[in-house]
C-alpha positions as CSV (number, residue, x, y, z in Angstrom):
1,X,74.3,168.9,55.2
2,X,74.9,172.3,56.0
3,X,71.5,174.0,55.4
4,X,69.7,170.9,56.4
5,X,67.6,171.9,59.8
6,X,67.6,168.3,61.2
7,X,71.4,167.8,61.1
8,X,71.9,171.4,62.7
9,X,69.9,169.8,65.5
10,X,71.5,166.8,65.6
11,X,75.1,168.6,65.2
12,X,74.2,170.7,68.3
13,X,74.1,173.9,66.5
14,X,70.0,174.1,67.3
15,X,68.7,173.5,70.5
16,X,65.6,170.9,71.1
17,X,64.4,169.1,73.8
18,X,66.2,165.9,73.2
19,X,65.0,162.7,74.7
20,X,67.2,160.4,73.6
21,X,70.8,160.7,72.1
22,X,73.1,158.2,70.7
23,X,76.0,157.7,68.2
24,X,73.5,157.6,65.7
25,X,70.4,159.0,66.0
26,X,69.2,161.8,68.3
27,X,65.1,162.1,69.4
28,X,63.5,165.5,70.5
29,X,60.1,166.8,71.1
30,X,58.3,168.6,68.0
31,X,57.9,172.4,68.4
32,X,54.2,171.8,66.9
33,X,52.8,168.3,68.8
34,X,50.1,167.1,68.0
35,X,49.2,165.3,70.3
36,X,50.4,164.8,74.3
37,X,53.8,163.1,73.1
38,X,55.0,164.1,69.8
39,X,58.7,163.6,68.9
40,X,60.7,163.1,66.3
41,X,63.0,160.5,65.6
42,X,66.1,161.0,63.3
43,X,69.2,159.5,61.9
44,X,72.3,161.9,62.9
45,X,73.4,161.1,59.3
46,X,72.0,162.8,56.5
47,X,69.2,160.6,54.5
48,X,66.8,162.6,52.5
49,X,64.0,160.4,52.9
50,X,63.1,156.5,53.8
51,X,62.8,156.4,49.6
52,X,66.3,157.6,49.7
53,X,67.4,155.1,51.9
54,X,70.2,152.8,51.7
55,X,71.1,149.0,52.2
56,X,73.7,149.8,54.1
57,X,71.6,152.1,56.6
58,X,68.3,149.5,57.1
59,X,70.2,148.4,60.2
60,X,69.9,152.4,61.5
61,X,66.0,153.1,60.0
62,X,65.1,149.7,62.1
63,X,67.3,150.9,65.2
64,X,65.6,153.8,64.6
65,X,62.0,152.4,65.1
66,X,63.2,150.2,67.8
67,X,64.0,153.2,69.8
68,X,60.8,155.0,69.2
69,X,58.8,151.8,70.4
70,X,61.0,151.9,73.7
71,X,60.4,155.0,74.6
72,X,56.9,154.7,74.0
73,X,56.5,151.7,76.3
74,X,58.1,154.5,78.7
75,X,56.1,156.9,78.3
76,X,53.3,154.4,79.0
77,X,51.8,155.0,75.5
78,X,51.9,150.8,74.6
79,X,48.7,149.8,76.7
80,X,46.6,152.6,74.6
81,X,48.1,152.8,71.4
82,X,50.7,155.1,69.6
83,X,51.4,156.2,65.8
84,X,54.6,156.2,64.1
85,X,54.3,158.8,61.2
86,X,57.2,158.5,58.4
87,X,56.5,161.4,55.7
88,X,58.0,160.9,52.0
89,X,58.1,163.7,49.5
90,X,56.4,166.7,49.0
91,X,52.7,164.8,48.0
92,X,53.6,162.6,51.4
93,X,53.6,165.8,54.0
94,X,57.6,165.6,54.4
95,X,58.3,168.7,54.8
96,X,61.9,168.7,56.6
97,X,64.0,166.7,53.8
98,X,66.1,164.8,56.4
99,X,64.4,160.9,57.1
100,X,62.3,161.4,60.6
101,X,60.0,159.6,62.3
102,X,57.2,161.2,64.5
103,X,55.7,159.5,67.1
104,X,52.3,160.7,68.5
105,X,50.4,159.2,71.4
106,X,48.2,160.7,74.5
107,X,45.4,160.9,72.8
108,X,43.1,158.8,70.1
109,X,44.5,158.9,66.7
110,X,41.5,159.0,64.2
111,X,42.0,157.0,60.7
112,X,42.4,158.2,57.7
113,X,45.5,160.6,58.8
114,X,45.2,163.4,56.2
C-alpha cells in the first residue's frame, strides 16, 4: 500500500532499526519505546489489522508471534516477563493501520494497560 507507513518500512523506502528481517515479516525498534525494549513486529504484506486477517495468513500472524517470543528470550526478557501488545481499530489504540505487534519488556508492566 503506497501511503501505508509500515510497508514503506518494510519496502525499504523508510529507514528503522531493524532487528530482524525475513521474507515475510521485518522487526524494528519503535521511535517512541516505552519501555527498555520496544519493537514492532509486522507482516511485510499489507493486513489492515488482526480483525482483518485472513485464513490464509494465520500461518504468518503465528510466525509472527513466534518470532517476537524468540527474540525476547534473546534479549533476556523471558525470566522477567514481557508484553505483546496487538492494537485493533481506532477505540483499540491502533493507530498505524498495518497489523503490528509491539513488544515491551525491561521494565514492570502495570495491569490495566490503558
Amino acid at each position: 500500500m503506497s501511503d501505508c507507513l509500515f510497508c514503506k518500512i518494510a519496502g525499504g523506502e523508510i529507514p528503522a532499526g531493524i532487528v530482524y528481517e525475513d521474507d515475510d515479516m521485518i522487526a524494528f525498534k519503535d521511535i517512541s519505546p516505552v519501555a527498555p525494549v520496544h519493537v514492532l513486529f509486522i507482516p511485510k504484506k499489507h493486513i489492515e489489522s488482526l480483525d482483518t486477517l485472513s485464513s490464509e495468513d494465520a500461518a504468518l500472524a503465528g510466525k509472527i508471534l513466534f518470532k517476537a517470543a524468540e527474540y525476547a528470550r534473546k534479549e533476556g526478557l523471558a525470566e522477567d516477563g514481557y508484553r505483546v501488545i496487538n492494537n485493533i481499530g481506532k477505540n483499540g489504540g491502533q493507530t498505524v493501520f498495518h497489523m503490528h505487534f509491539h513488544l515491551i519488556g525491561g521494565r514492570a508492566c502495570t495491569w490495566p494497560p490503558g
